[in-house]
C-alpha positions as CSV (number, residue, x, y, z in Angstrom):
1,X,101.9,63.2,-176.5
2,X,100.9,66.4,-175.9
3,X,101.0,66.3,-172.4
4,X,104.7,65.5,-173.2
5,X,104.7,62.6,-171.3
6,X,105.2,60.0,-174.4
7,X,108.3,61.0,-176.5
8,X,110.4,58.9,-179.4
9,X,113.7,58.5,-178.6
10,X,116.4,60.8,-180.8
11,X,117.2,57.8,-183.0
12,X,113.3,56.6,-183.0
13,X,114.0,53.1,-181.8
14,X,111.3,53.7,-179.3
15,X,109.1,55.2,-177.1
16,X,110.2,56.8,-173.7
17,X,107.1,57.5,-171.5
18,X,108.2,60.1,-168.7
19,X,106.4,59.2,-165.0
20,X,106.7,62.3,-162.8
21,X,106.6,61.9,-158.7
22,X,103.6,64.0,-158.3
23,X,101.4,61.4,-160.5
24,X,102.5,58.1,-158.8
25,X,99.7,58.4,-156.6
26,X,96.5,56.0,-157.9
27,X,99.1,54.6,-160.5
28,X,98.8,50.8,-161.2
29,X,101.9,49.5,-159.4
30,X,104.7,47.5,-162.4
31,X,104.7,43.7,-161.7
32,X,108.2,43.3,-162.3
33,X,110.4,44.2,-158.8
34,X,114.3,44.4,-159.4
35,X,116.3,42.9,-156.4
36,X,116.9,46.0,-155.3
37,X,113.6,47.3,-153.9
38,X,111.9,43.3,-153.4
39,X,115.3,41.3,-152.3
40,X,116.2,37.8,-153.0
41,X,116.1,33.9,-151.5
42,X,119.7,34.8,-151.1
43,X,119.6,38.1,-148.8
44,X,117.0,36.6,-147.2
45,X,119.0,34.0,-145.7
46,X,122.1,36.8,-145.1
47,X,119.6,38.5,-142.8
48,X,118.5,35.4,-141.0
49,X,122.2,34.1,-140.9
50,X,122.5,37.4,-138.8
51,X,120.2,36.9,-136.6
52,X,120.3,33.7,-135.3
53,X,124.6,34.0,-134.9
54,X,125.5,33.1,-138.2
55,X,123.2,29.8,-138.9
56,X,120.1,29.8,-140.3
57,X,117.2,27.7,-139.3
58,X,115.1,28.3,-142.2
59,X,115.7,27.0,-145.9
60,X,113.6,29.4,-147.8
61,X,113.0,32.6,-146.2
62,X,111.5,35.7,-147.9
63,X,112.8,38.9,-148.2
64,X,111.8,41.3,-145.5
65,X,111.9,43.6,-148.7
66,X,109.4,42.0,-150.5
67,X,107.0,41.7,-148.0
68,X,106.9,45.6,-146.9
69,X,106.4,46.3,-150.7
70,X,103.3,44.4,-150.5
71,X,102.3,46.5,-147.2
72,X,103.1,50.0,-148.6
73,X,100.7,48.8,-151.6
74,X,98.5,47.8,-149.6
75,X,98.4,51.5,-148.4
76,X,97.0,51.2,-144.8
77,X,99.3,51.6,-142.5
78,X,96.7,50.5,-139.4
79,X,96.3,47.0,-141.2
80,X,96.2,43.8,-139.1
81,X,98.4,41.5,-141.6
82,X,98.1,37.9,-141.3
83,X,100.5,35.1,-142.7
84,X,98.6,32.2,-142.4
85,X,102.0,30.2,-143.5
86,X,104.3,32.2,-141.0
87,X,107.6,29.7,-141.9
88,X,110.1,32.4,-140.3
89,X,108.1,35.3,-139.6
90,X,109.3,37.6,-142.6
91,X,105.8,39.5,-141.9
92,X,106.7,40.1,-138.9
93,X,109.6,41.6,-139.3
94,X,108.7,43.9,-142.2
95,X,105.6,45.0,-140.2
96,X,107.8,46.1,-137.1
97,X,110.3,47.6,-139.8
98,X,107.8,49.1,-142.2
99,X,106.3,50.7,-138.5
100,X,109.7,52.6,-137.8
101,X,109.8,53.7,-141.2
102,X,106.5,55.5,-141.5
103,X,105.0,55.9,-138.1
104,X,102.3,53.3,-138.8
105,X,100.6,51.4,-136.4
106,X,100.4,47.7,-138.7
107,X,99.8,44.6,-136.6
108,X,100.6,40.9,-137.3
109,X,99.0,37.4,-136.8
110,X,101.1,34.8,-137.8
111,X,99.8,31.4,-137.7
112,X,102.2,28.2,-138.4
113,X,101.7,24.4,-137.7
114,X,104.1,22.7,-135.4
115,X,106.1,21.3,-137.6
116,X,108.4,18.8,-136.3
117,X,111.8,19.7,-137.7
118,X,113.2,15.7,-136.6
119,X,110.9,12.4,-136.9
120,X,111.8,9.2,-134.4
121,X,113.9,5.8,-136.5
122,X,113.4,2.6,-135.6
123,X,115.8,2.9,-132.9
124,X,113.4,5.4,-131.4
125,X,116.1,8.2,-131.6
126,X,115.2,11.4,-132.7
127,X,116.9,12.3,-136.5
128,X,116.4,15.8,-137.9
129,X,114.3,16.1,-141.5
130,X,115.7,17.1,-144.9
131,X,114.3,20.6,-145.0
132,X,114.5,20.7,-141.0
133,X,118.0,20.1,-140.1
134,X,119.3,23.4,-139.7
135,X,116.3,24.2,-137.5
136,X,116.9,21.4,-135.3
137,X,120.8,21.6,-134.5
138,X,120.0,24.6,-133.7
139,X,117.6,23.3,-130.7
140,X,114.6,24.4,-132.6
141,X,112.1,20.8,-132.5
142,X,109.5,22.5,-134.6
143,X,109.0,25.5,-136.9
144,X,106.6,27.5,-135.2
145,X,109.5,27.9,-132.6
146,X,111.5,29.1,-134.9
147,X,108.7,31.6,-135.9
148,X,108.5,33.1,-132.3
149,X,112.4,33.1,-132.0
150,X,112.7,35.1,-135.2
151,X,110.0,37.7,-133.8
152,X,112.1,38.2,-130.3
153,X,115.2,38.6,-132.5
154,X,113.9,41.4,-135.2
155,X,112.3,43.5,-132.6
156,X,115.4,43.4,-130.7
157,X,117.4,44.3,-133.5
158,X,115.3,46.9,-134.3
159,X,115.4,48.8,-131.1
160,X,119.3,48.6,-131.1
161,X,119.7,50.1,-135.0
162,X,116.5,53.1,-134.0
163,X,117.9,53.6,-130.9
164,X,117.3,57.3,-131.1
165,X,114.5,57.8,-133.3
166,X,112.3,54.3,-132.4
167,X,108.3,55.6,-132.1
168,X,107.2,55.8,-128.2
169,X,104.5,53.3,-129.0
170,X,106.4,50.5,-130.3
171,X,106.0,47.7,-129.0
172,X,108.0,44.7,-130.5
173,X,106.2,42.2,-128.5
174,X,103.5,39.6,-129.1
175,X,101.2,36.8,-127.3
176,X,101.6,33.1,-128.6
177,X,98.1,31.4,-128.7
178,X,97.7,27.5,-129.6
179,X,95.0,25.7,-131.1
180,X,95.0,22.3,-128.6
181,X,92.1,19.4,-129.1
182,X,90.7,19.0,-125.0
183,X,91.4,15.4,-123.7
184,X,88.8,15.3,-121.4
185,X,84.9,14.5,-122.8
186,X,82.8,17.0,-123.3
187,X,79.0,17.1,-121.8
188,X,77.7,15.6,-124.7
189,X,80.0,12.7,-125.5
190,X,79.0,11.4,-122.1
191,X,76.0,8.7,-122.4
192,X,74.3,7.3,-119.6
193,X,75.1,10.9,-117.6
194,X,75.0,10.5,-113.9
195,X,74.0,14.1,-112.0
196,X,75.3,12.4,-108.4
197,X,78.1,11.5,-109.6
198,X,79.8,14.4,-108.1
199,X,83.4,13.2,-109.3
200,X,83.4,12.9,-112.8
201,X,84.2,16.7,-114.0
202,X,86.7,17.1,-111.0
203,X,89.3,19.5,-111.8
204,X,87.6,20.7,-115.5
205,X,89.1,24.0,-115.4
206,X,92.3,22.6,-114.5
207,X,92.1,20.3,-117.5
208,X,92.7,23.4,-119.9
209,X,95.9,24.7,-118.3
210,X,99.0,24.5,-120.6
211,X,100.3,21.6,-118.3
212,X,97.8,19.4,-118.6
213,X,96.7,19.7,-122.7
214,X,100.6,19.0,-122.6
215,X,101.8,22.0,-124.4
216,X,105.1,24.7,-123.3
217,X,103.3,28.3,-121.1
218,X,102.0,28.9,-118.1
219,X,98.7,29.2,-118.9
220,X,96.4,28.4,-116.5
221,X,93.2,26.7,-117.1
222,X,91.2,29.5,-116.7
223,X,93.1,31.9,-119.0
224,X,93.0,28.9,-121.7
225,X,88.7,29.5,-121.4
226,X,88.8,32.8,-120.9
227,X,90.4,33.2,-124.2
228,X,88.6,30.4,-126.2
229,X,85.5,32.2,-125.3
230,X,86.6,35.6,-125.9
231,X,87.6,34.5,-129.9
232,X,84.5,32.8,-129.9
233,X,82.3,35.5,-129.6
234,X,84.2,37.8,-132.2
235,X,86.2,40.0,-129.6
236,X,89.8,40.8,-130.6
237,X,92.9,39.5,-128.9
238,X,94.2,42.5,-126.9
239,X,90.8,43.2,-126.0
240,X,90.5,45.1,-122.3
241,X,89.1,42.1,-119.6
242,X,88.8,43.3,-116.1
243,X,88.4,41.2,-113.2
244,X,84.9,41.9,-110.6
245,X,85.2,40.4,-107.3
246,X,82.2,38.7,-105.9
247,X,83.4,38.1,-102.6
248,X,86.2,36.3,-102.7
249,X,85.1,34.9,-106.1
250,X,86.6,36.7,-109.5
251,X,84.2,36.8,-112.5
252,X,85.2,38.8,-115.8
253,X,83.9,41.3,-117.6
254,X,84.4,43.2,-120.7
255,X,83.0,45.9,-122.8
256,X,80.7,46.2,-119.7
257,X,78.3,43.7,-121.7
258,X,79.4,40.6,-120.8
259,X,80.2,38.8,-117.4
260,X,82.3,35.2,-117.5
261,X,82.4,33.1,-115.0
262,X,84.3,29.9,-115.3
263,X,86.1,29.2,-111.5
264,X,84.3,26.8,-109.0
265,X,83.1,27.6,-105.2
266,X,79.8,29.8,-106.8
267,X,77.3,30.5,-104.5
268,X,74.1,31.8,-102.9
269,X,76.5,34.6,-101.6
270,X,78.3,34.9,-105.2
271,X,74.5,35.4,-106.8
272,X,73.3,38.0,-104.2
273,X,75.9,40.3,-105.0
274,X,75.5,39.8,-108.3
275,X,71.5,40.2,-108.4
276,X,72.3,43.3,-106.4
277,X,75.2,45.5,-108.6
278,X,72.6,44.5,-111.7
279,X,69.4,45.2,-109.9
280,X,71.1,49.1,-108.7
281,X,73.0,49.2,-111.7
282,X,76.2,49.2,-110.5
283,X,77.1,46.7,-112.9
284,X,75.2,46.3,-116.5
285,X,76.0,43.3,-118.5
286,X,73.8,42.0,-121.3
287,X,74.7,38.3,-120.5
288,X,76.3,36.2,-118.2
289,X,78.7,33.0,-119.8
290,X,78.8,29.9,-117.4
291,X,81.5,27.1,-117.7
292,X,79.0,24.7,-116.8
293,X,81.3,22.1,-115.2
294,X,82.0,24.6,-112.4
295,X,78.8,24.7,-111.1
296,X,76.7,22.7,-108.6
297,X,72.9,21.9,-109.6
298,X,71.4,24.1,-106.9
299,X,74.1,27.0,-107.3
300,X,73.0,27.0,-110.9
301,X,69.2,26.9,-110.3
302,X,69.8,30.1,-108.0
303,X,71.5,31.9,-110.6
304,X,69.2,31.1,-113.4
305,X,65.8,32.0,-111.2
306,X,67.6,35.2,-110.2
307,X,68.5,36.7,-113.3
308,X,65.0,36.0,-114.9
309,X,63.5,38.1,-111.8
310,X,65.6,41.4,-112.7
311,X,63.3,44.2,-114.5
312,X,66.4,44.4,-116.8
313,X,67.0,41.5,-119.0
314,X,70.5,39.5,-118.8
315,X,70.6,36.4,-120.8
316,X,72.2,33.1,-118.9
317,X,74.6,31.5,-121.1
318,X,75.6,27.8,-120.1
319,X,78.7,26.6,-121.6
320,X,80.7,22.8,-121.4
């Protein structure tokens, strides 16, 4: 009260406390949002309605308002956001919008099931779901395509209406990565494993391309490891991979630490010029990842004797 911040009101039916702008910052945020500044299930759908030429595919979208209150709260404007129930990729939207806005560098991950949007009668004909029939007539078979469609649709949008003032950096784009269960056996589901029979992991590399685990890309087999590998040993997504050329082999690299290599045809030749950039130090890698389906017995034996000869240590990782 003496500050003047708490006063009665003329009449004394209550208490007005005055909040000045220069004392918002640290201030516990309210936990009631008027439409206004959080938007509604209603607006929601008005924007995605716009979007996707008047229909939209989603039931219950929510507010791209909403979301970029919880970002500017969050109060890191180089955040990586993820949704782990993307539906319509809101956060996705408010992330490229919020970005405009402020100059911030914010990136998403938005991760969403397949959802079929139709299931298959009796009559083995395709008939849309409850929640999912907007989705569907509007040529959308699952949700997480209507996720990606939503993305390409906001960050158009949003070049068109900041024409003039949109950052140099922004981007607007974004890679699509699936989670897909291999169909062929692995190494050690195989009993009774036969080392002559030179046959049975024909074509492993190939096995991983988008085409034959069955799913919509272009991904090729070795771009489908590449990436697996790169996830599972903690580097980011748009990490910097550069290809090394062993002859007429290609090998990658990244962080100059570690070496992959996952094609077939590696040889005596392929490990000589290896042995040689690590033994002159032309190249420095702290290990070297096999796909060990790629590999022949004696091409394998080479590699391993060689790299335990080198005065530096590099560590042979064998991987199936």
């Amino acid at each position: 009260m003496k500050s003047g911040e708490v006063v009665f009101k003329p009449d004394n039916s209550g208490i007005i406390r005055k909040i000045y702008l220069s004392s918002q910052k640290g201030r516990t945020p309210e936990n009631i949002w008027a439409n206004g500044e959080a938007g509604t299930t209603r607006s929601a759908t008005s924007l995605l309605k716009a979007l996707f030429d008047g229909v939209s595919p989603f039931g219950t979208p929510k507010p791209v308002e909403l979301i970029k209150r919880f970002l500017e709260l969050q109060n890191d404007d180089d955040a990586t956001v993820l949704d782990f129930f993307a539906g319509s990729s809101t956060t996705a939207e408010a992330v490229m919008q919020l970005n405009v806005e402020d100059g911030g560098h914010r990136k998403f991950i938005m991760a969403q099931l397949p959802e079929k949007t139709y299931h298959i009668n009796k009559n083995g004909k395709e008939v849309p779901t409850k929640g999912g029939k907007a989705a569907y007539e509007s040529g959308f078979k699952s949700i997480d395509e209507v996720s990606r469609e939503r993305i390409r649709r906001a960050a158009k949008k949003i070049r068109e209406d900041n024409e003039l003032t949109l950052p140099e950096d922004f981007d607007g784009s974004f890679k699509h990565y699936r989670v897909v269960e291999p169909v062929k056996q692995t190494l050690e589901e195989i009993g009774g494993f036969d080392p002559n029979n030179l046959n049975l992991f024909t074509d492993m590399v190939d096995s991983f391309s988008s085409e034959s685990l069955g799913v919509a890309g272009d991904a090729s087999g070795t771009k489908t490891i590449l990436t697996t590998w790169l996830a599972k040993d903690g580097y980011p997504f748009d990490a910097c991979v550069q290809g090394v050329n062993f002859g007429n082999y290609t090998a990658y690299i990244i962080d100059d630490n570690r070496l992959y290599l996952i094609e077939e045809n590696w040889g005596a030749k392929q490990t000589k010029e290896l042995l040689n950039q690590l033994g002159t130090h032309h190249l420095e890698v702290q290990s070297v990842v096999i796909f060990g389906y790629s590999f022949k017995l004696a091409a394998l034996h080479e590699l391993e004797i060689g790299l335990k000869q080198l005065d530096n240590k590099v560590t042979l990782i064998k991987r199936y």
